[in-house]
N, C-alpha and C positions, 0 to 999 in steps of 0.2 A: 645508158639512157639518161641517167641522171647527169653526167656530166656535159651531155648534148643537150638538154634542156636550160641547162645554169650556163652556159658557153655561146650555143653557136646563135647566129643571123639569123635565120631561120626559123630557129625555135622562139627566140623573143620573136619574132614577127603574128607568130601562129601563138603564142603566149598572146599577145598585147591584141589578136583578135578575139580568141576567147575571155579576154578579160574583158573584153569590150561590150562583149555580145551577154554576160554573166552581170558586169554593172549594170546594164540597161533593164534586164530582170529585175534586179535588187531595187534597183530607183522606182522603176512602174509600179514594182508589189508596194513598195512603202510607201509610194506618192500616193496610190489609191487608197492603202490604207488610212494616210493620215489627214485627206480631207475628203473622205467619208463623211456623206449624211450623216452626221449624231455619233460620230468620232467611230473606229475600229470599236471593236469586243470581242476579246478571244475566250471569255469564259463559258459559250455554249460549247467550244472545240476543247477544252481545258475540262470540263464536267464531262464530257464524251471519253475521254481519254482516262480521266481517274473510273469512272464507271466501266468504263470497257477497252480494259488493260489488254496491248498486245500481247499474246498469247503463242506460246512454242507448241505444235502439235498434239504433246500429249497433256493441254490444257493445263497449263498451267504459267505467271506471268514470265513473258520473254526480259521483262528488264525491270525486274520488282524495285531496284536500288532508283531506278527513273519515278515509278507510279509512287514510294517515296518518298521521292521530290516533289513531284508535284502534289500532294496530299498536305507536306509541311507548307513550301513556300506560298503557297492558297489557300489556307487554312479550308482543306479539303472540299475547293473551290470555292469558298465564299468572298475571297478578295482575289479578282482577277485585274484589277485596275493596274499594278507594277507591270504585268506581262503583258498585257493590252498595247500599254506604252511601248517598252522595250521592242515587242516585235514589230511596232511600225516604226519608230525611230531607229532601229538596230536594221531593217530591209533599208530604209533610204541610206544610212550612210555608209553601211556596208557598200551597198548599191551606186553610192555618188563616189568613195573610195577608189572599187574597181574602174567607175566607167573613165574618172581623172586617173587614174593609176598613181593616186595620193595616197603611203602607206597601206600598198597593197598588199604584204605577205598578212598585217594586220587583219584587214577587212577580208582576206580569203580563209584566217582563221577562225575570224565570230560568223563568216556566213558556212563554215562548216559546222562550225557548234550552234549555230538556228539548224540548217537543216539535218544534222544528227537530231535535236531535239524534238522535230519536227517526225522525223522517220521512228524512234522512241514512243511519240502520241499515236502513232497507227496511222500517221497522213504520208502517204507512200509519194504521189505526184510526181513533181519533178524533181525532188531531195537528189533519188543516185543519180544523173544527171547535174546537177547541179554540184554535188559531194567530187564526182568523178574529174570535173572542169576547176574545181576550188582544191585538189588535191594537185593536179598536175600546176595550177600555181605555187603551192607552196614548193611542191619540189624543184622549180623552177629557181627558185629565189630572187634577187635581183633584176634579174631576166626578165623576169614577168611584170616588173615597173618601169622598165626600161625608160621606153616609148611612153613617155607620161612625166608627172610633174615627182614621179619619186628620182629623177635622172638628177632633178636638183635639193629635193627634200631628203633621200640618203643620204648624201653627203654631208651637209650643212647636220644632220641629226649623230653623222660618227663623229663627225667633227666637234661638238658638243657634250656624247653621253658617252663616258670611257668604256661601258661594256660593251657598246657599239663597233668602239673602233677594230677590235679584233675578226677578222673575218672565219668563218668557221668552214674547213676543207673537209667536203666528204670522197 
């Protein structure tokens, strides 16, 4: 499977629609957040989340090393201004990334670590959906930029950065 997803016609094709269809997500979710009446706020979602830590069955927290994080890096919610930002700037260019397939293994990687972190705060949505289509690009590798402007920004970037140049055979 993996080597039919990094190989064949085919699969870049059905790669380079799901990236397509997953940038358009990421751009709309950020575009609306970032001209938002009175800018985003994610600290009612961030206060919701440190207060009402997801929880494993026998109640107790499902990802305490997550509730935290978020407790340090928000001085247990009171400065949600960094995060605010990040998640609307990190959805648009996540989001303009895939839909150009500009440095796409990159942007299929931070829109899985938004929406792990996202699924972490107890916001279920469209994360495995989204996790699901953002995993099968990374496995993809290459492939999944194909059809896009990484056809000429991979190259020009091995060509430049020597850890690059190595390709890596699974």
């Amino acid at each position: 499977m993996i080597q039919w997803l990094r190989n064949s016609k085919i699969a870049m094709w059905i790669l380079t629609i799901l990236r397509v269809y997953l940038g358009y997500q990421w751009t709309i979710d950020g575009w609306n957040k970032i001209t938002a009446k009175g800018g985003f706020d994610a600290s009612d979602l961030i206060i919701g989340a440190i207060k009402n830590p997801v929880l494993t069955p026998e109640k107790t927290p499902a990802f305490p090393w997550y509730d935290w994080f978020l407790n340090v890096a928000t001085n247990h919610g009171q400065s949600t201004a960094a995060f605010s930002f990040l998640v609307s700037w990190g959805e648009l260019l996540v989001g303009l990334g895939l839909l150009f397939g500009t440095l796409t293994l990159a942007a299929a990687f931070f829109g899985l670590v938004m929406n792990f972190s996202y699924l972490g705060a107890g916001v279920v949505s469209v994360n495995p959906t989204f996790i699901f289509i953002g995993a099968l690009l990374l496995i993809g590798g290459y492939n999944s930029g194909k059809i896009g402007l990484d056809h000429w920004v991979t190259p020009f970037l091995r060509s430049k950065i020597p850890f690059l140049q190595n390709d890596i055979k699974l």
